[in-house]
C-alpha positions as CSV (number, residue, x, y, z in Angstrom):
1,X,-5.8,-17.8,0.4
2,X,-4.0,-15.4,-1.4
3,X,-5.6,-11.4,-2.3
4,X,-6.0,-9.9,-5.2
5,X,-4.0,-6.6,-5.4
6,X,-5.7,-3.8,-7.0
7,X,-4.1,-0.3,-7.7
8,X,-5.7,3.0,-8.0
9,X,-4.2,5.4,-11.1
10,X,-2.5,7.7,-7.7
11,X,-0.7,3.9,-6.6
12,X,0.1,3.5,-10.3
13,X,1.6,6.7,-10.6
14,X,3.7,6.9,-7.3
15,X,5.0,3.3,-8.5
16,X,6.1,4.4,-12.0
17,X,8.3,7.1,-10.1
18,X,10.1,5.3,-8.0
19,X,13.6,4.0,-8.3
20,X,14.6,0.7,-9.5
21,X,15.5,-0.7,-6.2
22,X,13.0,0.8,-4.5
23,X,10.4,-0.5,-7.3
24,X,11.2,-4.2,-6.6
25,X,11.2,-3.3,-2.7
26,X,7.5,-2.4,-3.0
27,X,6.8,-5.0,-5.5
28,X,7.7,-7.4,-3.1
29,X,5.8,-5.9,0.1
30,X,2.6,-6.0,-2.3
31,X,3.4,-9.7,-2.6
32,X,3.5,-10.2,0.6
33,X,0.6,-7.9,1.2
34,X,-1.6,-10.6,-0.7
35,X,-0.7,-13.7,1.0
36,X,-1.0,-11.3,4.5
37,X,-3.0,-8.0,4.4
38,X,-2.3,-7.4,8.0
39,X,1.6,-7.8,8.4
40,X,3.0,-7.1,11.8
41,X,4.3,-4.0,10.6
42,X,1.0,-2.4,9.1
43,X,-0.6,0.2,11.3
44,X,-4.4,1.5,11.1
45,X,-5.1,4.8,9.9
46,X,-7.2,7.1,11.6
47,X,-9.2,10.4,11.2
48,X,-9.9,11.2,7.3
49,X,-8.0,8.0,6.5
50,X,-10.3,5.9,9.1
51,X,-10.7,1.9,6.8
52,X,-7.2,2.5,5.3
53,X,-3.7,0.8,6.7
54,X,-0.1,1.8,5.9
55,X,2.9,-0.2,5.5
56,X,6.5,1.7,5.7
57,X,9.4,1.4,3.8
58,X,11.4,3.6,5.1
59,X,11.1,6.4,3.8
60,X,7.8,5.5,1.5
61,X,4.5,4.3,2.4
62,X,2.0,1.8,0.4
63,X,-1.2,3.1,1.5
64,X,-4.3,0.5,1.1
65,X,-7.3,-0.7,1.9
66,X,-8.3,-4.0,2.7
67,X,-11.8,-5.8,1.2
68,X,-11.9,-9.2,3.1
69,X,-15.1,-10.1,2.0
70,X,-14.3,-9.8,-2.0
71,X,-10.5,-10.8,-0.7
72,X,-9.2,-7.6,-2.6
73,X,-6.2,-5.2,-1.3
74,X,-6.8,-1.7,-3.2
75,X,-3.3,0.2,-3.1
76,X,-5.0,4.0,-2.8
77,X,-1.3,5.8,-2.9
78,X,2.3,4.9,-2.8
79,X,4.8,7.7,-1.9
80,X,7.3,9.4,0.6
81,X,5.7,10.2,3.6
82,X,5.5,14.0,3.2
83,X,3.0,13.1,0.2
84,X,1.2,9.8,0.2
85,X,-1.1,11.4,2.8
86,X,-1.8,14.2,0.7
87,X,-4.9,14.0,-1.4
């Protein structure tokens, strides 16, 4: 059963900056993120972060947050890694 993918105005914003190639590189990880919110790949977050999980593309992170019960995958931040921790 597929998720619904959700994105906060910060996701929004780190997507509208991105690169063509790397735009449809994320695109396609969010796909993938709805038919399986917990890829192999996908690593908890801890500490001020504890609920959220991160997925890496290389250099850039989708940061998000997984609502099994309402089957919903809110994308909090996408970024470099420097910044998509950053509040």
């Amino acid at each position: 059963m597929a998720y619904q993918i959700l994105l906060t105005r910060a996701a929004e914003k780190g997507l509208d900056a991105l690169p063509r190639p790397l735009f449809l590189r994320v695109k396609r990880e969010l796909l993938a993120l709805a038919e399986n919110p917990y890829p192999v790949d996908c690593k908890a977050l801890k500490g001020k972060h504890k609920g959220l999980h991160r997925v890496r593309l290389g250099d850039y992170r989708i940061i998000y947050e997984v609502k099994a019960t309402q089957l919903v995958i809110v994308v909090v931040k996408i970024g470099t890694r420097g910044g998509a921790y950053r509040e």
